[in-house]
C-alpha positions in Angstrom: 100.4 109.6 74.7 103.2 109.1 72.0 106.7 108.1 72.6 109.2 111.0 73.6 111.0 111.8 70.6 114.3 113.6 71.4 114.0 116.2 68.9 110.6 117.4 69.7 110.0 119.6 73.2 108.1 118.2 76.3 104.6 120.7 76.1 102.3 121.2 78.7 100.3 118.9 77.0 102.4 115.9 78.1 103.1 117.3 81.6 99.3 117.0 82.2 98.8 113.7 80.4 101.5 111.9 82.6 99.7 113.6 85.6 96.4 112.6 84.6 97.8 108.9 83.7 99.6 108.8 87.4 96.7 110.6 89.4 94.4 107.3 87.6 96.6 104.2 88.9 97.2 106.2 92.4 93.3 106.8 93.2 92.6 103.1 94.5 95.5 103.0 96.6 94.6 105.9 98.5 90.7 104.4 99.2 92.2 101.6 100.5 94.8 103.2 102.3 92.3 105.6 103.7 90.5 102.9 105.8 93.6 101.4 107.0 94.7 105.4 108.3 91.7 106.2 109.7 91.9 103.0 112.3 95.3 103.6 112.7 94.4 107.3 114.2 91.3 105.8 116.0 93.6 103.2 118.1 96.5 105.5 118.4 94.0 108.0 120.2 92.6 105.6 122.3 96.0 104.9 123.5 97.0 108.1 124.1 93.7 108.6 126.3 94.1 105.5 128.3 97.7 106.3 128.8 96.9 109.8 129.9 94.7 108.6 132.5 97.0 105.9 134.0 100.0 108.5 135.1 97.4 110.7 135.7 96.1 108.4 138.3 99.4 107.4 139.1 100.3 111.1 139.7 97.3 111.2 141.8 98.5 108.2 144.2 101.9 109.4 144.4 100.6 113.5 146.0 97.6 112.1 148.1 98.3 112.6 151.7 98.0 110.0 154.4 96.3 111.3 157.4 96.0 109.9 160.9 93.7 110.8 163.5 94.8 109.5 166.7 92.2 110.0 169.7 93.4 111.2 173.1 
């Protein structure tokens, strides 16, 4: 791609250069940063399980009824 020259108009031509010049030196970012994401979401879910079924339980203890059964 040349240099901008201030006289000349930016073209569509130069648009999609610079796009296709960024979208290049992005790509291995994103593979890398894809791995990392995808772990992220694995442990986040797992702690939203495993916090789901510890009120749950707790909710559980709290509503239980204690009965008694007394012989006469």
């Amino acid at each position: 791609m040349s240099k901008l020259d201030p006289a000349r108009p930016i073209t569509r031509d130069d648009i999609q250069a610079k796009l296709r010049q960024l979208q290049r030196s992005a790509q291995p970012g994103a593979r890398e940063a894809r791995g990392v994401g995808m772990a992220g979401a694995i442990a986040g879910g797992a702690v939203v399980v495993i916090g789901a079924y510890l009120l749950g339980r707790r909710r559980g203890r709290k509503r239980r009824s204690v009965i008694e059964i007394r012989r006469i």
